[in-house]
C-alpha atoms as one frame of an Amber mdcrd trajectory, in Angstrom:
protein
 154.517 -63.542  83.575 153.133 -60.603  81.275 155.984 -61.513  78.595 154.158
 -64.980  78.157 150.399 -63.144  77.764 149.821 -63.142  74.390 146.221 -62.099
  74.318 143.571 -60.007  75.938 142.389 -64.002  77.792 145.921 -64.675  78.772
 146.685 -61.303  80.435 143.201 -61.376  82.537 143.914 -64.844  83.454 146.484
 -63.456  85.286 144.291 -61.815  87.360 141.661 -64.756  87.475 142.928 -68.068
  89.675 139.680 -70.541  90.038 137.838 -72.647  88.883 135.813 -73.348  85.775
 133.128 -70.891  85.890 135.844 -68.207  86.524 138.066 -68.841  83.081 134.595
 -69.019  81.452 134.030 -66.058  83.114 137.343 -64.328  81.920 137.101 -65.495
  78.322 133.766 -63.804  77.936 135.196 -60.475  79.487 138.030 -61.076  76.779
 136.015 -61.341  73.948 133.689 -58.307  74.773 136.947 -56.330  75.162 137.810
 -57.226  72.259 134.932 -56.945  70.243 134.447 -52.913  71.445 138.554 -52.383
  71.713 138.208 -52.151  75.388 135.893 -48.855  75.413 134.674 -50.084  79.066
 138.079 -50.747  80.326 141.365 -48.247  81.290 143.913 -49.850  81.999 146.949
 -48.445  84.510 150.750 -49.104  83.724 152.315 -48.091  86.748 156.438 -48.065
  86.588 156.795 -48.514  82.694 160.627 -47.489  83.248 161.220 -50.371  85.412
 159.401 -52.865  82.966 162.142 -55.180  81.158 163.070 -53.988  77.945 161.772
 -56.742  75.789 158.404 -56.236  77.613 158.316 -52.580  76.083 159.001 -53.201
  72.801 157.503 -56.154  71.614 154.654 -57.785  73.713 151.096 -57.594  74.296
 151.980 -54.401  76.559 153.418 -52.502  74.118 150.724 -53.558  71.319 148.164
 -51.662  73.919 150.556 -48.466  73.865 150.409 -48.885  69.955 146.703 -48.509
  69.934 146.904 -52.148  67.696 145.162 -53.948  70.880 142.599 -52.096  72.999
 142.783 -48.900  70.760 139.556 -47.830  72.648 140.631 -48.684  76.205 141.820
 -45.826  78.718 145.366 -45.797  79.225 147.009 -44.304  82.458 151.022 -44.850
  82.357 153.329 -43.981  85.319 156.796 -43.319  84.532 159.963 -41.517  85.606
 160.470 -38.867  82.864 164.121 -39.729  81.817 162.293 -43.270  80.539 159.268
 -42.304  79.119 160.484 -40.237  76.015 158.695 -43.113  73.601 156.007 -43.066
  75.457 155.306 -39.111  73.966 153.993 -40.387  70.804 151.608 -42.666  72.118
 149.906 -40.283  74.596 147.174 -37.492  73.924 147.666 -36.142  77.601 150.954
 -35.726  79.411 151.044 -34.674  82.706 154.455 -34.050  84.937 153.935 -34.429
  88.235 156.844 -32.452  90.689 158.010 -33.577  93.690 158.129 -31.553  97.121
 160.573 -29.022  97.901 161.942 -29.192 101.485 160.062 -26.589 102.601 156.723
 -28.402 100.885 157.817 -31.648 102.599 158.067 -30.035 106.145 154.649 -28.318
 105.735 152.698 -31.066 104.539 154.165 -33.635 106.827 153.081 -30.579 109.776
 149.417 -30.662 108.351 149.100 -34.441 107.704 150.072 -35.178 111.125 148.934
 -32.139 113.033 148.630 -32.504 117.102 151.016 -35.551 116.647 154.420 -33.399
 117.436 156.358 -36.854 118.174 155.721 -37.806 114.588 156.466 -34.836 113.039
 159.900 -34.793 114.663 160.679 -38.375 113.587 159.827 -38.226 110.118 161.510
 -34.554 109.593 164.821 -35.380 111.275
């Protein structure tokens, strides 16, 4: 569905199933967008790695992460870090987030579900 958006309108009609006064609705939203390059809007790409190729290198998606659509709009990307290598150039902020150790699992898992000892056995076993 997101290879076919082509514009700012397409992509929030996406988002936007109704009736009349909703599309009117959405196509006034996408033309203020784009008339202030989405400086009221951030956006979140959640699981870029996992987005089909084509999507990442040519389509309205990857004209965001360009800065040649939106180049005002926030721009939060998720990604595992053996995919998001391009994705260095395009960022002013990179932040790696760690998983839990064992040890960080077990304690959190003890404090999350503290006086529930039945749950803390199933979910550490």
């Amino acid at each position: 569905i997101l290879q076919k958006s082509k514009s700012i309108s397409d992509l929030l009609q996406l988002f936007c199933k109704g009736d009349e006064e909703a599309r009117e609705i959405t196509k006034a939203c996408a033309k203020y967008l784009s008339s202030n390059g989405g400086r009221s809007l951030t956006l979140l790409l959640d699981g870029y790695d996992e987005y089909p190729e084509e999507l990442q290198e040519s389509s309205l998606i990857a004209d965001i992460l360009k800065r040649e659509i939106l180049p005002q709009c926030g721009l939060v990307v998720s990604s595992r870090p053996h995919a998001s290598q391009h994705l260095r150039n395009t960022s002013t902020v990179q932040v790696d987030i760690m998983g839990f150790t064992e040890t960080e699992r077990q304690h959190y898992i003890e404090e999350a579900l503290e006086g529930k000892p039945q749950k803390i056995t199933e979910l550490t076993q």
